[in-house]
N, C-alpha and C positions, 0 to 999 in steps of 0.2 A: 504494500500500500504506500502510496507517496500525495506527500502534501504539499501545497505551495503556501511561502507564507511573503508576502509581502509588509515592507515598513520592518523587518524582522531585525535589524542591528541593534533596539533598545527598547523600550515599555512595553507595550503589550503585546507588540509581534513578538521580541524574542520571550515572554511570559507563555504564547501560543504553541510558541516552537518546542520550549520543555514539556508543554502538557502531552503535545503530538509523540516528540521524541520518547517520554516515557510509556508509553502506548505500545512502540517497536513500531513507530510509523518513518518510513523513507522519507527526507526533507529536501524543499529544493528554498531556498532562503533569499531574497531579492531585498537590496537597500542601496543606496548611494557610497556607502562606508568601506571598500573591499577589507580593510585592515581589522576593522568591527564585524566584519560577518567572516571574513576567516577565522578569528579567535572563537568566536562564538562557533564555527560548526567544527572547530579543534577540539570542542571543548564537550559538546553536546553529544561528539562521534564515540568519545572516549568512555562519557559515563555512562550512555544509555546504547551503547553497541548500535548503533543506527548508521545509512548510509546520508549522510548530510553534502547535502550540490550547492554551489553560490551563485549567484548572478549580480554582477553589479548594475544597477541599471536606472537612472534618475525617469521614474514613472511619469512625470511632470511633463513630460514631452509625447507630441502627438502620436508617435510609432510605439511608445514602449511596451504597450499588450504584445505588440506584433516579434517584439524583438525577445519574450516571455516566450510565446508560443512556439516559436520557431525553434528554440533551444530547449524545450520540456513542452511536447504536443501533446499529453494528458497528462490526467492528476485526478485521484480520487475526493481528493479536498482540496476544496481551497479559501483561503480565508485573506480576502481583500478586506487588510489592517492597515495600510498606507494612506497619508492623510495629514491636512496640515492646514489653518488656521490665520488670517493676519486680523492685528487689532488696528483700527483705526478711522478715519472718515473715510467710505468708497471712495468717493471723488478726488481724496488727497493717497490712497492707494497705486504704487507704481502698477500701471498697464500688464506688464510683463507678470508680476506676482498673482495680480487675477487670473491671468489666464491660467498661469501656470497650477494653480490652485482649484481650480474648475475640472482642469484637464486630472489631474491627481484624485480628486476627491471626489468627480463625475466621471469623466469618459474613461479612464484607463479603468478603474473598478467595473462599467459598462461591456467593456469589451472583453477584459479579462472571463468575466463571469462567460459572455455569448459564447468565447472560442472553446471554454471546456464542457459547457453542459450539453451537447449532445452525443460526446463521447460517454456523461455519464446516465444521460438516459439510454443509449442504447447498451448497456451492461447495465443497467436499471439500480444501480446504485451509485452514489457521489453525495460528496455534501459541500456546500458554501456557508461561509460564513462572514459576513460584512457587517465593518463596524461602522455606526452610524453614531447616535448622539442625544442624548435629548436634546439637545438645541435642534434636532429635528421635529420636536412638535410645536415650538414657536417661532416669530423672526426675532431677529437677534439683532440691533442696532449697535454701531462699531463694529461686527464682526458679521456683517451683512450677508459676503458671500458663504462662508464657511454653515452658517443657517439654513441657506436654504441650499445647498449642497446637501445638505446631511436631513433635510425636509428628503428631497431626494432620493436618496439613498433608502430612508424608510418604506417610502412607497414604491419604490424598484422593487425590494427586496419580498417582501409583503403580497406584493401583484404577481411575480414570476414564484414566489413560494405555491401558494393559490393553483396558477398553471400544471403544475408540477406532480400536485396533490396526483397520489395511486401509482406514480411513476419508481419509485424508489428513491428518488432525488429528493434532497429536503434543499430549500433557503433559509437561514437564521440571519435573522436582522440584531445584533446586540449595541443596546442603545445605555452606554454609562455616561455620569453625570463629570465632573471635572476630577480627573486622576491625576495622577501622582507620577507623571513619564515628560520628557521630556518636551513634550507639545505647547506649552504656554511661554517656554525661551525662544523658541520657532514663532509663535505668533506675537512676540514681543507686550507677552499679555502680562506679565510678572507681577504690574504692578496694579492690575485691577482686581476690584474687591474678589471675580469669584476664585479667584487663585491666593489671594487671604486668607477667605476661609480654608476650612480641611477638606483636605481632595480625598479621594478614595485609592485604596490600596489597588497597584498593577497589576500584581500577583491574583487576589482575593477576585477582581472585575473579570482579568482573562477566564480565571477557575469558573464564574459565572456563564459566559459568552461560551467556554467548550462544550461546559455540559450541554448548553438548551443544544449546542449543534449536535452532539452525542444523541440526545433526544430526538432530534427534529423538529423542535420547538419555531417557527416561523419569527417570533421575537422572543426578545430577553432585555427587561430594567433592572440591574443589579441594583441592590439595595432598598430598603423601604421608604426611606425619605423622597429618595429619583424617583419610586411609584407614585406615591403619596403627590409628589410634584406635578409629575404628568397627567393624574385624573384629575388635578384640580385647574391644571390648566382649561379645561372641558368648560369650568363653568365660570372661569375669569375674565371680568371685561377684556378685550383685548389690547385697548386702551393701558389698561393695569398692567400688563404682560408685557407691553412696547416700554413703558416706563420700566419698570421693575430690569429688564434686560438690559434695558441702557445705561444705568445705575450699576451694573455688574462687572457692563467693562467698558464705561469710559475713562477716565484718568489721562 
């Protein structure tokens, strides 16, 4: 069995990687870092006897499914973890970092997912799993695009679960609240309230997000507060919810 794990040099991809690895799953490991994902599949090979593959490869750009695919043409799992965030006014947002951020956190997720799943519906077994956010069930002012990205990512994930449904194929959509990985130095979020408050544990949120995929669970909110959050977003002005978000991460 082999799994791909993308974003896998640091938080919760390489968190995704030991749970797989300890399973006795084949890994294939995709990040920007070759020095970081070498150590790391040096590392994963040794304690858990597993056959660990790397790929260096910044997802950010328009080909990079293409250049995934091309070097690993299936996979039993795969868990599209790569993903990235900027804090600040859209308009005062460099061009370049949107898109690039678009392309990372929508289309290379998009594509990746297309090019495996019919290899895994026709051996009727395969699993995905994509991390998405609760900032997927509201919009997020300052951190505009990364919102509704991860809006996105929810109802991709969700709609094509659905599809799917009798095939043997599952989609797990895992939507955690603000963790504890390196994403907020990335989005140069550090100094907004909700990286103040206490983030959730890397470790504890991936262990969350495996099992529902283990399951087949179509989604998964770790933690009872992030539940607790989301059903009440249901019946908060949204007026409340635009306020309340912008408050989180302006600065």
């Amino acid at each position: 069995m082999k799994a791909i794990v993308t974003g896998a040099s640091g938080g919760l991809g390489l968190e995704f990687a030991k749970l797989l690895a300890a399973d006795g799953v084949d890994l294939v490991l995709v990040a920007r870092s070759r020095d970081k994902l070498d150590a790391i599949a040096r590392d994963l090979g040794a304690t858990y006897h597993c056959n660990v593959e790397t790929i260096v490869q910044d997802l950010g750009v328009f080909d990079a499914a293409s250049r995934i695919v091309e070097r690993v043409p299936s996979c039993d799992i795969l868990v599209n973890n790569a993903g990235f965030a900027s804090n600040g006014r859209f308009d005062e947002l460099p061009p370049g970092r949107v898109r690039e951020e678009v392309l990372l956190d929508v289309v290379t997720l998009t594509e990746l997912t297309r090019a495996y799943l019919p290899a895994m519906r026709a051996q009727r077994s395969g699993r995905v799993l994509n991390v998405a956010s609760t900032a997927g069930f509201l919009p997020g002012p300052f951190m505009a695009v990364y919102y509704a990205c991860k809006a996105y990512v929810v109802s991709f994930s969700q709609a094509i679960s659905e599809e799917l449904r009798g095939t043997g194929v599952t989609v797990t959509c895992l939507c955690p609240g603000a963790t504890h990985t390196g994403f907020a130095d990335r989005a140069n979020a550090q100094e907004s309230l909700l990286f103040r408050l206490p983030t959730a544990n890397a470790a504890q949120v991936a262990k969350a997000g495996y099992r529902a995929m283990m399951q087949g669970r179509d989604i998964v909110i770790p933690g009872m507060t992030n539940k607790a959050l989301t059903l009440s977003m249901k019946f908060s002005p949204r007026r409340m919810l635009l306020w309340t978000t912008r408050k989180l991460h302006e600065h």
